[in-house]
Every structure is written in structure tokens, then in C-alpha cells.
C-alpha positions as a Python dict, from the first residue, in 0.01 Angstrom:
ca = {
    (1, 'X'): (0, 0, 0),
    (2, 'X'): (-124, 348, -32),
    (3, 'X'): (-448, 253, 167),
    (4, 'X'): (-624, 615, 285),
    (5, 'X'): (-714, 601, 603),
    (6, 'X'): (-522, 326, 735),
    (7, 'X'): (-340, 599, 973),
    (8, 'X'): (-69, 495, 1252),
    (9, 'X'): (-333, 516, 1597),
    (10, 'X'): (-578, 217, 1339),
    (11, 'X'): (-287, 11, 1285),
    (12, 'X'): (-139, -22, 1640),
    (13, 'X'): (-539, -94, 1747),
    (14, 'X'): (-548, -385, 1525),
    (15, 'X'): (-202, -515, 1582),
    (16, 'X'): (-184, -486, 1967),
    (17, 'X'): (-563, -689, 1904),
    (18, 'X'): (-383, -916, 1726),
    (19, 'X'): (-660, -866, 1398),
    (20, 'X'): (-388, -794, 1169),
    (21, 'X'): (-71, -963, 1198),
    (22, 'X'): (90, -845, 851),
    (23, 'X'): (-35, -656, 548),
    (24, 'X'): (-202, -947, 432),
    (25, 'X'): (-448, -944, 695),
    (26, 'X'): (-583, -608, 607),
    (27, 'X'): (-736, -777, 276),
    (28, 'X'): (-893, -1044, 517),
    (29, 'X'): (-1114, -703, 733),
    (30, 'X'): (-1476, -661, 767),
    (31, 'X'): (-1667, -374, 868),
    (32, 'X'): (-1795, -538, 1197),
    (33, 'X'): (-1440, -554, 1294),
    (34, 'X'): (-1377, -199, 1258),
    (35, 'X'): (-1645, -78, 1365),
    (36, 'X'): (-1586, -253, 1722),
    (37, 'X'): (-1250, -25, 1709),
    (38, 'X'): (-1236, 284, 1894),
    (39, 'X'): (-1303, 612, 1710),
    (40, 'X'): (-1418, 429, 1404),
    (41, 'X'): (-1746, 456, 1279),
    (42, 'X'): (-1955, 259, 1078),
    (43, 'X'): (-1886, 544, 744),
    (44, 'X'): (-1513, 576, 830),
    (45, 'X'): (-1530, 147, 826),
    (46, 'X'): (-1693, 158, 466),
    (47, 'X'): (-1429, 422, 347),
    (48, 'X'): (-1201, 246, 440),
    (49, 'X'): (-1270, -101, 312),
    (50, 'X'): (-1300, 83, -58),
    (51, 'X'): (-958, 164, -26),
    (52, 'X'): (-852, -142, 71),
    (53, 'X'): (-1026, -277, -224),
    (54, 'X'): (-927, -55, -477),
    (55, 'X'): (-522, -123, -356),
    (56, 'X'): (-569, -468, -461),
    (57, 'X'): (-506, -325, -861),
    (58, 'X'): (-211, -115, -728),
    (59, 'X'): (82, -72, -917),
    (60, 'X'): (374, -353, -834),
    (61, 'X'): (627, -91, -720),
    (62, 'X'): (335, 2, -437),
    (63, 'X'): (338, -385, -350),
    (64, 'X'): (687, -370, -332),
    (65, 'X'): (723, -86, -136),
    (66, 'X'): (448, -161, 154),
    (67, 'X'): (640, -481, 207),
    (68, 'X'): (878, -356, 425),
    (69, 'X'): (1192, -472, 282),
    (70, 'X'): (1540, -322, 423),
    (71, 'X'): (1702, -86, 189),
    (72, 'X'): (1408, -86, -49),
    (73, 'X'): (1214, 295, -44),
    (74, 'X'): (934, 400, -265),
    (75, 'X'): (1252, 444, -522),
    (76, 'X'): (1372, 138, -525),
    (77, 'X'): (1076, -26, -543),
    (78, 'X'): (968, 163, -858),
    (79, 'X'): (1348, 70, -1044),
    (80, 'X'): (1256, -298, -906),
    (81, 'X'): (914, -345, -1057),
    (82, 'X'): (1010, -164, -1394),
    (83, 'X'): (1271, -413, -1440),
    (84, 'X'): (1150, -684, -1364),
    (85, 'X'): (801, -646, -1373),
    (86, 'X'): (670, -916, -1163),
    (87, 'X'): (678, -1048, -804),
    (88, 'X'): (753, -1445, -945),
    (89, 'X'): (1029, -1274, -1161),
    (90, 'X'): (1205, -1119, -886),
    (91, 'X'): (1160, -1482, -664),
    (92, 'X'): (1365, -1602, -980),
    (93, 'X'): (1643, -1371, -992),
    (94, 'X'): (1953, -1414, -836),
    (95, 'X'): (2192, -1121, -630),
    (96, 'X'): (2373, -1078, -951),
    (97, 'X'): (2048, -1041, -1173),
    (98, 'X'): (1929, -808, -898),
    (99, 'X'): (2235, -589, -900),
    (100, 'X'): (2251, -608, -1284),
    (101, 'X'): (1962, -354, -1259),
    (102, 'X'): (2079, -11, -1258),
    (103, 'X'): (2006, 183, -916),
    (104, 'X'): (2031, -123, -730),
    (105, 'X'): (2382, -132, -514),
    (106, 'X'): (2467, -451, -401),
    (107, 'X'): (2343, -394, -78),
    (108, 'X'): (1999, -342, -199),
    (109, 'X'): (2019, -657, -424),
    (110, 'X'): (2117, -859, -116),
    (111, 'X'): (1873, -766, 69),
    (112, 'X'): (1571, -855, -178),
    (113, 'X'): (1760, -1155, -249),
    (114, 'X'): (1712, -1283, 139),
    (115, 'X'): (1399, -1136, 216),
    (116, 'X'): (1242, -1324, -89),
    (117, 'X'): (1390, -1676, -8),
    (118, 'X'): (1273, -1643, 350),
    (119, 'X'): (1003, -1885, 363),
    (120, 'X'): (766, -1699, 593),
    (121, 'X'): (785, -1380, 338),
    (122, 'X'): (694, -1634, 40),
    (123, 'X'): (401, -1750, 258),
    (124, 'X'): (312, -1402, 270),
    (125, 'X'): (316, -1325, -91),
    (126, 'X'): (126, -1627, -114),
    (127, 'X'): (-125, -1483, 79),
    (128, 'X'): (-158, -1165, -90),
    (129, 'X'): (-182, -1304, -443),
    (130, 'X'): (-509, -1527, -266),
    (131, 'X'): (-639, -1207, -143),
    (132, 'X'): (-645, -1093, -464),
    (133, 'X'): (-354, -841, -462),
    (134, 'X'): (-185, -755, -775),
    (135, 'X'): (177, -927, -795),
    (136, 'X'): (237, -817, -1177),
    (137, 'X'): (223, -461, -1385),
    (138, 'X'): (22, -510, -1684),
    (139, 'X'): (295, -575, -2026),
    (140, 'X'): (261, -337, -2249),
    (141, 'X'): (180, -461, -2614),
    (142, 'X'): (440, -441, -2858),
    (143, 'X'): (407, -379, -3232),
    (144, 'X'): (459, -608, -3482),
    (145, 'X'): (796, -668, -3661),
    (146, 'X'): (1120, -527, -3504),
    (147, 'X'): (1171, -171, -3360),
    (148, 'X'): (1307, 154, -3498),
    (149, 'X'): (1562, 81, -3205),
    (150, 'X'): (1555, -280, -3142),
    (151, 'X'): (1881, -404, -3087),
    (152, 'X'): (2068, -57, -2977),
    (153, 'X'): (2151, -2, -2632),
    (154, 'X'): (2164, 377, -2454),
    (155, 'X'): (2286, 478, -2136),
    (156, 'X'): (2239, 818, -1963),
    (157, 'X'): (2416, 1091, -1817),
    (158, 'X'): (2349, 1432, -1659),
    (159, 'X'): (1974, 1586, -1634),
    (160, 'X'): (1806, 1646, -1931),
    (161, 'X'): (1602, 1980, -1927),
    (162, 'X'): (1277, 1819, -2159),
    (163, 'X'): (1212, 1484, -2046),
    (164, 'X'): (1268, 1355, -1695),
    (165, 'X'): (1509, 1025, -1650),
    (166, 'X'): (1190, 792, -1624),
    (167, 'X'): (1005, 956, -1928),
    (168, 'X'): (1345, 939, -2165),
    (169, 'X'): (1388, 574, -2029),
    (170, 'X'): (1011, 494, -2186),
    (171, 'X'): (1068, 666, -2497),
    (172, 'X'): (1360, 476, -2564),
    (173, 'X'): (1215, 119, -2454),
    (174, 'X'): (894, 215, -2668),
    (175, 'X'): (1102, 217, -2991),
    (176, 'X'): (1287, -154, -2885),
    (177, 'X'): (1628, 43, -2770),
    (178, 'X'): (1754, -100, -2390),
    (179, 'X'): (1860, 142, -2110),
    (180, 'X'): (2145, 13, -1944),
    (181, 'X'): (2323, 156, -1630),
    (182, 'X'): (2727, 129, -1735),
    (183, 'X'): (2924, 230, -2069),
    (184, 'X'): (3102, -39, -2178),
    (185, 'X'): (3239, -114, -2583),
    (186, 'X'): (2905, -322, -2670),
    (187, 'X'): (2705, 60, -2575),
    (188, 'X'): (2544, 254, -2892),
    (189, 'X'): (2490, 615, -2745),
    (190, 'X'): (2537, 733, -2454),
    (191, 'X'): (2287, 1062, -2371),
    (192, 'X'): (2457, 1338, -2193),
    (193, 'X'): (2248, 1574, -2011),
    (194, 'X'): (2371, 1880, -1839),
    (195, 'X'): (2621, 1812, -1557),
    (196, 'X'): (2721, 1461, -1693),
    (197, 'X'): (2921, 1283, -1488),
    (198, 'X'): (3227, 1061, -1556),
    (199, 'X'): (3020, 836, -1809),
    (200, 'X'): (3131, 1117, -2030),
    (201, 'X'): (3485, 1051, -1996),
    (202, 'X'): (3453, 645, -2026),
    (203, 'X'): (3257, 688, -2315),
    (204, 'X'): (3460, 916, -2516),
    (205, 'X'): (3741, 692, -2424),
    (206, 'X'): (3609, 403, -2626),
    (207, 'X'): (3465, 561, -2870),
    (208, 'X'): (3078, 559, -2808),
    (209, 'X'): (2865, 787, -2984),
    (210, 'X'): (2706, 1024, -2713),
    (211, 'X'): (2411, 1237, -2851),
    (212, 'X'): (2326, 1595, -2636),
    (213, 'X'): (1960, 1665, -2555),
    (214, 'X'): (1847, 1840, -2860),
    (215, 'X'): (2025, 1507, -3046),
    (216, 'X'): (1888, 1288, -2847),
    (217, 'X'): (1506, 1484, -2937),
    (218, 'X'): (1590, 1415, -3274),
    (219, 'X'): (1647, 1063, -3330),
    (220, 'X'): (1306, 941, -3071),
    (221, 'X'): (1102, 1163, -3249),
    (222, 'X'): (1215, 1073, -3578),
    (223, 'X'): (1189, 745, -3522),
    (224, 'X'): (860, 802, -3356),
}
């Protein structure tokens, strides 16, 4: 939950006193209560409740990732929440939804799936959303009227040298285009970074247009 100060030694004190008995019970602390703790003061207490306060409007893939689920790291929590944006979205989605997403094995997807549909974990989600913890990113508004790429679908390859994965998968989701994680016929471009791998091949082999970096530059910024 990316709480400061909420270090190992605090954590076994308030689970071994039985104060905390999941993250949800952090959100239900007061300072008397920590300041009864060993090597806590009254200022370290009042720190420490601010961050607890302020990670109630952290970022989904943060909620995701202090939850503890098996097989899901600070990555996969941040390719969870940008797909599907919401906590009640991923409740909805099924193992093949979940492995749909690209980055997400089906090993990973199976183990969301369960840990979701566990009642005592939905209880605890419950909890958090009463506490006041954020369970949904914010939607970015969209334009009017369709997109310069609305419609076209893009898959990459390789490491571009300008952009990073995340910030070309944002340009191209800004203009309406869809980043998807396999070639197949129904693919418009594929964008082929330096050491592509065998995306290359497939998509040569069916004829998919595949645009290098500088091409690639080009046709977001033109379209920008």
C-alpha cells in the first residue's frame, strides 16, 4: 500500500496484538493505539496516520499489489489495473478474460481468478472500499467523435530506444488504436523495436504491416 513508516518490527507488534488482522485494519488505527506500541511516539503515530490517509487515493495497481495475491508483483499488478481498470471489473472477469490480457500467463490469471471468488477476500475488499480505499483509477476523458486510430489494432516487438513500452502503449490508446499482446490476421501494425523477437517472423508471414521506431514516431505524432 506504499504506507511510509509501516516498517516490518510495527507490523508484527500489531499482528501478534491481534490490532490488525489484514490490511484493512490499518485504515480502522488511531493514534492512542500506536502510541501504546513500543518505540512509537506520539509524532511517529501522527506521521504515520497521514500516510495511511493519503494511501486511501492510491493508484489501483498499489491496491492490487499490497493484497498479497500469489503470482501477482508490483508488475503484474500495474498490467492488471491498466486493463481492467477497476477492482469490480476484475471480480467480473473470467480466467480466460484474465489471460486475454497480455503479460498475464495462465498461471497468473488463475490465481486472481481464485483469490477473487474466495469469499473471505471479497469481504475484505468490501472492507477496504468502506474504509474509504480507492478500488478504481480515475477514466480518462475521451474526445469527441472517433479517433485518429480508433478501430486499428498494434502490437509490439523489441525495445524501442524513444519511448518506453508503457509510454508507446499510452500514445497509441490516446489516439483510439488497441495494444494487443499476439499477431494474428485481424492485426494493423505491428512495431518492431530493436531485438524483436519472433512476432517479426509471424507477422511478416501474414502479411501485417510492421512500422520501425522512427515509423512508428511518425504516424502518433502526425496524428497527434
Amino acid at each position: 500500500m506504499n504506507i511510509d513508516g509501516l516498517g516490518e518490527s510495527l507490523i508484527e507488534q500489531l499482528v501478534e496484538k491481534s490490532i490488525v488482522r489484514d490490511v484493512a485494519g490499518l485504515y480502522a488505527l488511531d493514534e492512542p493505539t500506536l502510541v501504546a506500541l513500543e518505540r512509537m511516539g506520539k509524532k511517529s503515530a501522527t506521521n504515520l496516520l497521514a500516510q495511511i490517509e493519503r494511501s486511501r487515493q492510491n493508484e489501483l495497481w498499489r491496491l492490487l499489489n499490497g493484497l498479497g495475491i500469489r503470482h501477482v508483483g508490483e508488475r503484474g499488478a500495474q498490467v492488471l489495473a491498466r486493463a481492467f481498470g477497476s477492482v469490480d471489473a476484475l471480480l467480473a472477469a473470467d480466467c480466460e478474460q484474465l489471460e486475454a490480457v497480455r503479460e498475464v500467463g495462465p498461471i497468473m490469471a488463475e490465481s486472481v481468478h481464485l483469490w477473487l471468488a474466495e469469499p473471505l477476500n471479497q469481504a475484505l475488499l468490501d472492507r477496504l472500499r468502506e474504509a474509504g480505499v480507492r478500488t478504481a483509477d480515475p477514466v480518462d476523458p475521451q474526445p469527441p467523435g472517433d479517433q485518429p486510430l480508433s478501430g486499428r489494432s498494434f502490437v509490439l516487438t523489441g525495445t524501442l530506444e524513444s519511448l518506453s513500452r508503457a509510454d508507446a502503449e499510452r500514445a497509441i490508446e490516446r489516439l483510439g488504436g488497441k495494444v494487443v499482446g499476439s499477431i494474428s490476421r485481424k492485426t494493423h501494425y505491428l512495431v518492431v523495436g530493436a531485438e524483436a523477437g519472433s512476432k517479426l517472423a509471424k507477422a511478416q508471414a501474414l502479411g501485417v504491416e510492421t512500422l520501425d521506431e522512427p515509423a512508428f514516431l511518425k504516424l502518433i505524432m502526425s496524428q497527434s
